[in-house]
N, C-alpha and C positions, 0 to 999 in steps of 0.2 A: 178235739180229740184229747183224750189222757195226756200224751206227748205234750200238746201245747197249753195244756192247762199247767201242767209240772213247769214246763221252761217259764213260764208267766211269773207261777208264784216262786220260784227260784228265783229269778229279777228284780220280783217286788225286794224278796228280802233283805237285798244289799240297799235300798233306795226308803229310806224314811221315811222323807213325805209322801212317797207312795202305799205306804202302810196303810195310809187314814183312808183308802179308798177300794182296798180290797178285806175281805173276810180271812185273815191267813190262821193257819192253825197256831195254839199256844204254843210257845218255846218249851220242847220237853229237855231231858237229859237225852243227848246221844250216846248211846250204849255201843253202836256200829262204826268201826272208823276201817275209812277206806283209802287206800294209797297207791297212788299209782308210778310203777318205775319211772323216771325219766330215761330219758334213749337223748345223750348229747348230739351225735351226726350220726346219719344213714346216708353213707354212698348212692351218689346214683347208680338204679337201675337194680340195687339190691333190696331186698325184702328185710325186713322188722317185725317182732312180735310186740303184742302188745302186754303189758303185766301190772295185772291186778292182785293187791290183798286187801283181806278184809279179815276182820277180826270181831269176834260179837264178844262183848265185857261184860254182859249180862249172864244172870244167871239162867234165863229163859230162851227157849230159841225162838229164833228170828227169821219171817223172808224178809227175802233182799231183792228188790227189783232193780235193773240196771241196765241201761242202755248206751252206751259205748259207741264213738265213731269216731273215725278219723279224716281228715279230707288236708290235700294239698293247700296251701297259702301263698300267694305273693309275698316277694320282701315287703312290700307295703300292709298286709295285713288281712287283705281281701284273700276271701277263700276263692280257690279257685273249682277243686274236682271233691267229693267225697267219694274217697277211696274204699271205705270201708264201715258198716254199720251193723252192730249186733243188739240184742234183744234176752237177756236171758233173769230168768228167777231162781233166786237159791233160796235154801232151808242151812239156817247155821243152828248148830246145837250149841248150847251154853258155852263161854268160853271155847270157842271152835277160833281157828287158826286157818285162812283157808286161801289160795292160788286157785279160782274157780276156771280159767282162758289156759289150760293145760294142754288144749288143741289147738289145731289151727283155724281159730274162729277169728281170732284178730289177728291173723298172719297177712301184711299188705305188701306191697312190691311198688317203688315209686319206678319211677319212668317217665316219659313221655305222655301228657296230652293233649288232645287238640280242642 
């Protein structure tokens, strides 16, 4: 699928000698930067948003494709529940400044699971 073609070559990237065995695209300028709030603690059983910017520094517009999740972890590291997955494409106009999760698409709720 798309999905796991993207997580692939995203992996490769950070691993060198796995460079020499996949096809990755050349390293261009990234014109798009993207940042995501931190959120230090969420009480239990309270809900979080999730908060995205993105800023296009070109003078051209841009989509932006962007897949977002969140899932519960163990103290030891291991996921446990995905909580929450979104799917969305933007269109940035030149120099655009943008907070696109202005609803509640990445509104999550921890809790209890089993």
């Amino acid at each position: 699928s798309e999905l796991e073609r993207l997580t692939v070559l995203n992996a490769v990237r950070g691993v060198e000698k796995a460079k020499q065995y996949y096809n990755l695209p050349k390293e261009k300028e990234e014109d798009i930067s993207f940042s995501l709030v931190e959120i230090d603690t969420v009480p239990y059983g309270e809900g979080f948003a999730v908060t995205v910017h993105l800023h296009n520094k070109s003078e051209e517009s841009r989509t932006v494709s962007a897949v977002l999740s969140a899932s519960s972890v163990y103290y030891t590291g291991v996921t446990a529940h995905l909580l929450k997955r979104t799917q969305r494409q933007f269109v940035l106009q030149p120099n655009q400044r943008e907070s696109p999760l202005k609803d509640d698409s990445m509104r999550v709720k921890l809790g209890h699971h089993d």
